[in-house]
C-alpha positions as CSV (number, residue, x, y, z in Angstrom):
1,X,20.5,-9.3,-4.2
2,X,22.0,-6.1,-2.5
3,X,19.2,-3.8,-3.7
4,X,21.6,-0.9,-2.9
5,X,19.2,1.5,-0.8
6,X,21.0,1.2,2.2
7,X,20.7,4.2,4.2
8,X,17.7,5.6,2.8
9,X,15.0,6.9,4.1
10,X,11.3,6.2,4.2
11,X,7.8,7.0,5.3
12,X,6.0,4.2,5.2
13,X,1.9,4.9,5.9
14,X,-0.8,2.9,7.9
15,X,2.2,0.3,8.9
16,X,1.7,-0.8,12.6
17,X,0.0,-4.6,11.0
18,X,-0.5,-6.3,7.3
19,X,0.9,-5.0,3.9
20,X,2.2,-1.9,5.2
21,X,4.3,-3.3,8.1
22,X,5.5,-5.8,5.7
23,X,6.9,-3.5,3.5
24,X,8.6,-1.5,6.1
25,X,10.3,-4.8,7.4
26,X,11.4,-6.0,4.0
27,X,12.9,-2.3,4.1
28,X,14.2,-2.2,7.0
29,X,16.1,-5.7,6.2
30,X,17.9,-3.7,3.2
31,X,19.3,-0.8,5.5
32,X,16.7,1.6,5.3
33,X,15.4,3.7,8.1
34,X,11.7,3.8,8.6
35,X,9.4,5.9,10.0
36,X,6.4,3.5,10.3
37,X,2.6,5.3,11.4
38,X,-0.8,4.2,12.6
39,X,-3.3,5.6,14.6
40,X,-3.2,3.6,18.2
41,X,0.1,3.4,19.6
42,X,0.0,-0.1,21.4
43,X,0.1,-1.9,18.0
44,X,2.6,0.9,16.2
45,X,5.2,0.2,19.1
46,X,4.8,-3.6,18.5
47,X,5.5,-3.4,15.0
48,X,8.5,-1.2,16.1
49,X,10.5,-3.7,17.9
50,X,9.5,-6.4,15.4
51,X,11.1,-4.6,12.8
52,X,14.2,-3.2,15.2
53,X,14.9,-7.1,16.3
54,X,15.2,-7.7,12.5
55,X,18.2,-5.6,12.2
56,X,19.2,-3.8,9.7
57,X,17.5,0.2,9.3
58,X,16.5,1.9,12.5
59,X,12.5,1.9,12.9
60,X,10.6,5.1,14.2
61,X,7.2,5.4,15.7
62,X,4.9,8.1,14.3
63,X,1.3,7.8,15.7
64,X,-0.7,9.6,12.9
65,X,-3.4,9.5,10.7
66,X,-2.5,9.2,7.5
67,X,-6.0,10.3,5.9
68,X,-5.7,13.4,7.9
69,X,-3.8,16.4,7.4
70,X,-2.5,17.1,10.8
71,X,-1.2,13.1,10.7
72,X,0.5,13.8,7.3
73,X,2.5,16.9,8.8
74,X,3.5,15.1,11.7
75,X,5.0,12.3,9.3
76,X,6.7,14.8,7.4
77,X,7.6,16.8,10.4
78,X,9.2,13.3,11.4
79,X,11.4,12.3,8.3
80,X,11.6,16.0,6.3
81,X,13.0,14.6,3.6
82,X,12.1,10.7,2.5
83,X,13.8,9.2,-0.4
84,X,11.1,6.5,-0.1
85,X,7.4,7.1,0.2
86,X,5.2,4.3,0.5
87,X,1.4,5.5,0.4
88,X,-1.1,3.0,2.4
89,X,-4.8,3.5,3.8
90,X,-7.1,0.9,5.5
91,X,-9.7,0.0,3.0
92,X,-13.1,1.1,3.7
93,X,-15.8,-1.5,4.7
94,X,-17.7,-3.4,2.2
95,X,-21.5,-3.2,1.9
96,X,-24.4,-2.6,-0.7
97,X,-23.6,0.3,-2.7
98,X,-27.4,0.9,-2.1
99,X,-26.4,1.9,1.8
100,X,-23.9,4.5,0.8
101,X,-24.3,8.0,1.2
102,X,-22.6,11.2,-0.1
103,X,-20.4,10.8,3.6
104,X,-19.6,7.5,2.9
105,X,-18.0,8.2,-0.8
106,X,-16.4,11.4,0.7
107,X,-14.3,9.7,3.3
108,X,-13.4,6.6,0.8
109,X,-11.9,9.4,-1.6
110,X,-9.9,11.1,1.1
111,X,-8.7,8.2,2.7
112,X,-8.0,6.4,-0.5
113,X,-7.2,8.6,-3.3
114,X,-6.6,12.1,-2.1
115,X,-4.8,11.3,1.3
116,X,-1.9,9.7,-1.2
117,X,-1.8,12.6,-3.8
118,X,-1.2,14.8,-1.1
119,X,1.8,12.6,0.2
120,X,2.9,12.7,-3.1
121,X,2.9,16.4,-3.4
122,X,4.7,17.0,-0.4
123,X,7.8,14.3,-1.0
124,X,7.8,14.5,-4.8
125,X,10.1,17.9,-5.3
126,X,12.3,16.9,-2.9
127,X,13.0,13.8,-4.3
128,X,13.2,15.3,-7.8
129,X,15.8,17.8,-6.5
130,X,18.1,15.1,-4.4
131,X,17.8,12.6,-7.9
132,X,16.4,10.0,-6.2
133,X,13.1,8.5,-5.0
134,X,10.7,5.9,-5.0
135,X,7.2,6.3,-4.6
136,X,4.8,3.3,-3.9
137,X,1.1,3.2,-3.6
138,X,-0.5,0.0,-2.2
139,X,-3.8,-0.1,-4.4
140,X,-6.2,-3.2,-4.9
141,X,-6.4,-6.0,-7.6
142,X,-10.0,-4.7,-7.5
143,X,-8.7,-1.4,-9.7
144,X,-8.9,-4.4,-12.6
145,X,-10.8,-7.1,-11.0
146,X,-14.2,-4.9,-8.9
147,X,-15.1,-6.9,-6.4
148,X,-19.1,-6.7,-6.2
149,X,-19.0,-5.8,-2.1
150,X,-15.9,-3.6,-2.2
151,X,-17.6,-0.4,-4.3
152,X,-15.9,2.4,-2.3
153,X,-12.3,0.8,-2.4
154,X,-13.0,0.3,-6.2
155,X,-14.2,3.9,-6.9
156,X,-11.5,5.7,-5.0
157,X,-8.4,3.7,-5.8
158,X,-9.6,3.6,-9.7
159,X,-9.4,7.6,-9.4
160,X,-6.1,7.3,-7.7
161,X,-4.7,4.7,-10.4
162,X,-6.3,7.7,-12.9
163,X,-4.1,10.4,-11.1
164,X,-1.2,8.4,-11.3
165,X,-0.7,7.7,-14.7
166,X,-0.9,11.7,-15.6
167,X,2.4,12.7,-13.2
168,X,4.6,9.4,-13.1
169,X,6.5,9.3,-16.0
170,X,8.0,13.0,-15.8
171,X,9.5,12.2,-12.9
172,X,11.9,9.4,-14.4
173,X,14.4,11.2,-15.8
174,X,15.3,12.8,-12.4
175,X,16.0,9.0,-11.0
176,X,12.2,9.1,-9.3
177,X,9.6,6.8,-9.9
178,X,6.2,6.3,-8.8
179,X,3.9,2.8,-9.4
180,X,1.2,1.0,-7.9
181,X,1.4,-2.3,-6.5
182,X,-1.9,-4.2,-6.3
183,X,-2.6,-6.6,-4.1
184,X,-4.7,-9.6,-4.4
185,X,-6.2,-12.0,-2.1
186,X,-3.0,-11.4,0.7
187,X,-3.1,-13.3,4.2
188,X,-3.8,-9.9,6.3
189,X,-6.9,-9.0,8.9
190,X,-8.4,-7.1,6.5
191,X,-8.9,-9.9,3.5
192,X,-10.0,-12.3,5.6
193,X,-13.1,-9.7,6.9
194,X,-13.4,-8.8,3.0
195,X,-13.9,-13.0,2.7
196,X,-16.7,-13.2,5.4
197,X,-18.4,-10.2,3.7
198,X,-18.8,-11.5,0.6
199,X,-19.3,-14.8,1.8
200,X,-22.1,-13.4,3.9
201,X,-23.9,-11.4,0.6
202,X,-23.9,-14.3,-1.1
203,X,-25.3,-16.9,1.3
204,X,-22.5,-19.1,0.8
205,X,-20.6,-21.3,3.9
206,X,-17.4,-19.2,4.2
207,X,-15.2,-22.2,4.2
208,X,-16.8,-23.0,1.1
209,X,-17.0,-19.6,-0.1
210,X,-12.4,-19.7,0.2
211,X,-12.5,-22.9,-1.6
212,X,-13.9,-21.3,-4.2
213,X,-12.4,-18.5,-4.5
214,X,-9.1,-19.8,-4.2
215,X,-9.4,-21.5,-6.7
216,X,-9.9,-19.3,-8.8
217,X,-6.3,-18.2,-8.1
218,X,-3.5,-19.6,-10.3
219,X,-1.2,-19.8,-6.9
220,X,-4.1,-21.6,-5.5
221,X,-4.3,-19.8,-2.0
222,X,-3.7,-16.4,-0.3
223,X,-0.3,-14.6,-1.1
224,X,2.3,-14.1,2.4
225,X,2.7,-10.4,3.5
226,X,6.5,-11.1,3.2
227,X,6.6,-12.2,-0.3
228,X,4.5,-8.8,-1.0
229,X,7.1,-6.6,1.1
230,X,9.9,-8.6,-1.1
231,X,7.9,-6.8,-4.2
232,X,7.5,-3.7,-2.7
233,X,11.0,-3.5,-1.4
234,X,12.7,-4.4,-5.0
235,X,9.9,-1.4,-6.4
236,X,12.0,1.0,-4.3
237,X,15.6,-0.6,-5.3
238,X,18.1,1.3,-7.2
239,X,17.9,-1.7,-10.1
240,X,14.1,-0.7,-10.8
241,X,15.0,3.2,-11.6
242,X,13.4,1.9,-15.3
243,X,9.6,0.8,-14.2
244,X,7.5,3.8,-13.5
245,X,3.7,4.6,-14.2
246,X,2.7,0.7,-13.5
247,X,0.1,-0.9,-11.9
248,X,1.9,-3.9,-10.7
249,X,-0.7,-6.6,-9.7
250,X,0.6,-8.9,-6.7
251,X,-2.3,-11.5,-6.9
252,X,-1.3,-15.0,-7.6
253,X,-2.9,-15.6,-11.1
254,X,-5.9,-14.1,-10.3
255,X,-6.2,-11.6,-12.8
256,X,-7.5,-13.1,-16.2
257,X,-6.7,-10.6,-18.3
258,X,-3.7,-10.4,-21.2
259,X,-3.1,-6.8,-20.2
């Protein structure tokens, strides 16, 4: 399916490894230029040539710091004018809420929930004005399904999802929509260190800990980063200018739940 967004462009956040650099591949490989952004530079320029050799859109290197505001100017200093925005943080660590502080919950709501909103505010007018845009956060399957050790992630993304659903549907009639897509158990650095966590607070063998866990999913394993980028990539097509305000989960099966 030609998903007819060659020649767009798009800011693509926290991208240099996992979800984000799979979406800005599965981009990429529909035409559109991407400006793709992490803090160290070694693994960013990695990810550039990955996505370059893949052909299709031209990928551009912008080390930044998405959860700060000097690294947000510099992506919009970069690509002025993105039809595509695709809003993506590291997840804080997990832990006992018991060890958290006020610092702790600060820096989860910056990096998680305000650090979007403000990428949002400075893409959304323009996009409203050109009549086109797509705006995707990468959220959590924990937004519906807490996990126990993942408190901060839960909390901040939960006030994102919050934010969200109060500015996305305006928006629509001007040909730009925003949704979340939540992922679930994917094959990326971070879920596997999210696995070992919890296996560790619960005093479970890790391999065992998987097993179980796994099969608890109706796919009956871990999703591929590709066949999340697919999801994201048809979220930004032309052909999905009708689905806005959703929280689209990405998870397998896991989540039980009729709505």
């Amino acid at each position: 399916m030609d998903l007819n967004i060659a020649g767009r462009k798009a800011i693509v956040c926290a991208s240099s490894k996992g979800l984000g650099k799979a979406c800005a591949l599965a981009l990429a490989k529909e035409g559109v230029d991407v400006w793709i952004s992490a803090r160290t530079s070694g693994p960013l320029q990695a990810a550039v040539e990955e996505i370059n050799a893949a052909g299709g859109g031209k990928a551009t290197a912008i080390t930044a710091d998405v959860t700060s505001d000097d690294g947000r100017a510099a992506l919009f200093e970069a690509c002025p004018a993105p039809d595509i925005l695709i809003n993506n943080a590291g997840g804080p660590a997990p832990g006992d809420f018991r060890n958290w502080d006020q610092k702790d919950w600060f820096d989860a709501i910056n990096n998680n929930m305000y650090s979007a909103i403000d990428m949002i505010k400075r893409s959304l007018d323009g996009m409203i004005e050109r009549r086109f845009g797509r705006i995707v956060n990468i959220t959590s399957v924990a937004v519906k399904v807490p996990v126990t050790v993942l408190g901060l992630s839960n909390g901040a993304r939960a006030g994102l999802t919050g934010f969200v659903s109060g500015i996305a549907r305006e928006p629509a009639q001007h040909n730009v929509t925003i949704n979340n897509l939540l992922p679930g158990y994917i094959a990326t650095d971070r879920m596997w260190s999210v696995l070992e966590a919890g296996a560790k607070q619960s005093d479970t063998n890790l391999e065992v800990f998987q097993k179980n866990l796994f099969g608890k999913i109706g796919a009956q394993r871990p999703g591929e980063p590709d066949e999340f980028g697919a999801t994201c990539a048809f979220l930004c097509s032309q052909q999905a200018a009708y689905i806005t305000a959703q929280n689209i989960l990405m998870d397998g099966g896991l989540y039980p739940g009729t709505f």
